[in-house]
C-alpha positions, 0 to 999 in steps of 0.5 A: 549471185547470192552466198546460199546459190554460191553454196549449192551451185560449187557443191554440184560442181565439186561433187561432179568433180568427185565423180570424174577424178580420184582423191589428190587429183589437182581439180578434184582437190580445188573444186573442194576448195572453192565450194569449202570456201562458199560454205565458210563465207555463208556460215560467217553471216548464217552459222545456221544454214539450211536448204530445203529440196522440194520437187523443184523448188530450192528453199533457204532457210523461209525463201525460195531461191527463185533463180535455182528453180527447176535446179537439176541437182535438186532433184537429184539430192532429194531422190537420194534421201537428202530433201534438206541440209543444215548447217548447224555449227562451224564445218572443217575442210576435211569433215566437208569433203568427207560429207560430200564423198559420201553423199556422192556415195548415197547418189551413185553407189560404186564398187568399193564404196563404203556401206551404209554402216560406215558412211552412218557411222561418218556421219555421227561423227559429223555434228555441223552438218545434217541432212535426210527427208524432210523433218529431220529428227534431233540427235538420238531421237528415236525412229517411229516403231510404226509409220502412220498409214492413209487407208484406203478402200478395202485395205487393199493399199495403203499410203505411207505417211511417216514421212509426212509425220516426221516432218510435221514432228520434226516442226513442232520441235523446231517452233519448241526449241527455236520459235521458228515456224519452217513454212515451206516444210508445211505447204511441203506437207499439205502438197504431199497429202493433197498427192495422196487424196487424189492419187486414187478415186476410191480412197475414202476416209482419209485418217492416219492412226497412231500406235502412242497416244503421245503421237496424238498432235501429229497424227490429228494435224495430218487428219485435220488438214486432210479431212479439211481440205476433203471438205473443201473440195466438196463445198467446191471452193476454189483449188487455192483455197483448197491448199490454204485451208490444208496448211490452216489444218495443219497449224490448227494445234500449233500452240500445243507446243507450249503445253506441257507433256503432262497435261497433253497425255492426262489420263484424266480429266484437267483440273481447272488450273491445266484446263487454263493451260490447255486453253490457251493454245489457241492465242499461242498458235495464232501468235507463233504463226503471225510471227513467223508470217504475216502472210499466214494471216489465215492460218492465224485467224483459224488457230485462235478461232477453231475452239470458237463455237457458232452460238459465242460458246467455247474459247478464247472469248472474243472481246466483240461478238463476230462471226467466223471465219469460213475456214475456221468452220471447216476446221472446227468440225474436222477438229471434233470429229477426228478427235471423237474417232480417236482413242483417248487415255480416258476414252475409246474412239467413238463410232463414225455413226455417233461421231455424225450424230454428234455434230448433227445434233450439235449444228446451229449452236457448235457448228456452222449448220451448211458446213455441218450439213456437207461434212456428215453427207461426205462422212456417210459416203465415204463409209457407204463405200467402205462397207460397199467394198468391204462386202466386195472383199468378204464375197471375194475372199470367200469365194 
């Protein structure tokens, strides 16, 4: 049995011990020895564990511990909020114990348990260890004003996404700050989104919008990755090329993380030495990406070819003349139009009209033309079915 099982598999046990004895009972307190004992052997190697609890996979650190699959208490801690733990500096005895009663609490709140205030207040003071929903945001970062929504017919529901926002946030720093890609959070997400797109057969439109324009690459990324896997599906390619294709979306602007706030947010044109910087994103994401897993080999090959245009325009300039990849034409027509239909320091949002006609006129020189072609005839049906239930709604209301 490796350290990281050793670690979740005396944490279970301690906290069933917890729940069956009272504080200073014998077997309550050896049971928090043995699992404090695990944690210490772990981080000797690891000082920097962390575990992931995704449906009922269990994640350490970029692998998946395949003999917890289907752990019960896996499921158990993400239904309480806690989809991952880290361990980021060296824990005590006491601080460990304490985080585990309160976690206990979150689990199974009883009489005269401390409230939220308190265990949060705890919690501050505990600054090894961290845990919540996945895209655990940093030390004082502030929580977004509003949660990005997934629109549907009508308006009559709408998905929540700010979980998924605040995981694809909460990786973006983490390739900032560590240079580390979390994998499993990315599937984590497309697996969300893909829920999401099915989860009713009239939503249409998949677009999450922003209320900052500086939330711009994380609300893009979920468009993208939604908007192409959407497309896929009505190109009717295979369901695991469904999934890939969503992860290589999601990436798709992943070396934007190197490019400075200032010239993100411009509201301006670039000059030309911040064109140069902005330009270069494309080469950054594919490095980051093949670093952190050769077997995102694809997602790679779309972060560095997605600004490549059909006829050799745009960037990077290859040093051979080749075609695209097939999931690199999808993103590529995603990536305009999303980014066409959305408001800019220096622009409005475009209609959903103009932004087809746009990529209309431009198939055969930007676009693959058959890829252009099925993505203007899904667009046009969706908003054939908006307007349809838009008229529905209007009759309805004013009858």
């Amino acid at each position: 049995m490796s350290d990281p099982v050793r670690v979740l598999t005396t944490l279970a046990k301690a906290l069933s011990a917890m729940g069956l004895y009272t504080p200073g009972h014998p077997a309550r307190e050896k049971a928090l020895d043995v699992a404090y004992e695990e944690l210490s052997s772990l981080q000797g190697r690891d000082p920097y564990a962390q575990f992931s609890f995704l449906g009922d996979e269990v994640v350490y650190g970029q692998s998946a511990l395949r003999e917890m699959g289907a752990w019960d208490w896996g499921r158990k801690l993400a239904a309480a909020g806690v989809q991952r733990l880290e361990f980021v500096d060296v824990v005590s005895r006491e601080e460990y114990g304490e985080f585990l009663a309160d976690l206990l609490a979150r689990m199974a709140p009883a009489p005269g348990a401390p409230g939220a205030s308190t265990a949060e207040a705890r919690h501050a003071r505990r600054q090894g260890i961290r845990f919540g929903a996945i895209g655990i945001r940093g030390e004082g970062a502030p929580a977004p004003t509003e949660a990005p929504r997934l629109e549907r017919a009508a308006g009559a529901v709408a998905y929540d996404l700010g979980d998924e926002a605040d995981a694809v946030r909460w990786m973006h720093d983490e390739v900032a700050t560590r240079g580390e890609l979390p994998l499993m959070e990315a599937e984590a997400v497309v697996r969300s989104l893909a829920v999401a797109m099915h989860g009713d057969s009239q939503m249409v439109l998949p677009l999450v919008h922003m209320k900052e324009f500086d939330q711009y690459t994380t609300t893009h990324s979920l468009n993208v990755s939604v908007l192409t896997m959407a497309l896929a599906e009505h190109l009717a390619l295979p369901a695991r090329d469904v999934r890939a294709f969503g992860v290589a979306g999601l990436l798709h602007d992943l070396g934007k993380v190197r490019i400075p706030k200032e010239i993100l947010v411009k509201p301006g044109k670039l000059d030309e030495q911040e064109r140069a910087v902005m330009q270069r994103h494309p080469v950054d994401g594919a490095r980051i990406i093949i670093a952190s897993d050769k077997n995102l080999d694809l997602a790679a090959v779309v972060a560095y070819e997605h600004h490549i245009m059909l006829d050799g325009g745009g960037y990077p300039k290859p040093h051979f003349g080749r075609c695209c990849h097939h999931a690199s034409e999808l993103v590529h027509v995603c990536d305009v139009y999303d980014a066409l239909r959305t408001h800019r320091p220096y622009r409005a949002a475009w209609e959903s009209a103009k932004a087809l006609g746009y990529i209309e006129e431009r198939a055969g020189t930007e676009f693959e033309p058959k890829v252009a072609t099925a993505f203007v005839e899904m667009v046009r049906s969706w908003d054939e079915r908006v307007a349809t239930a838009e008229g529905t709604l209007a009759k309805t209301e004013q009858s």
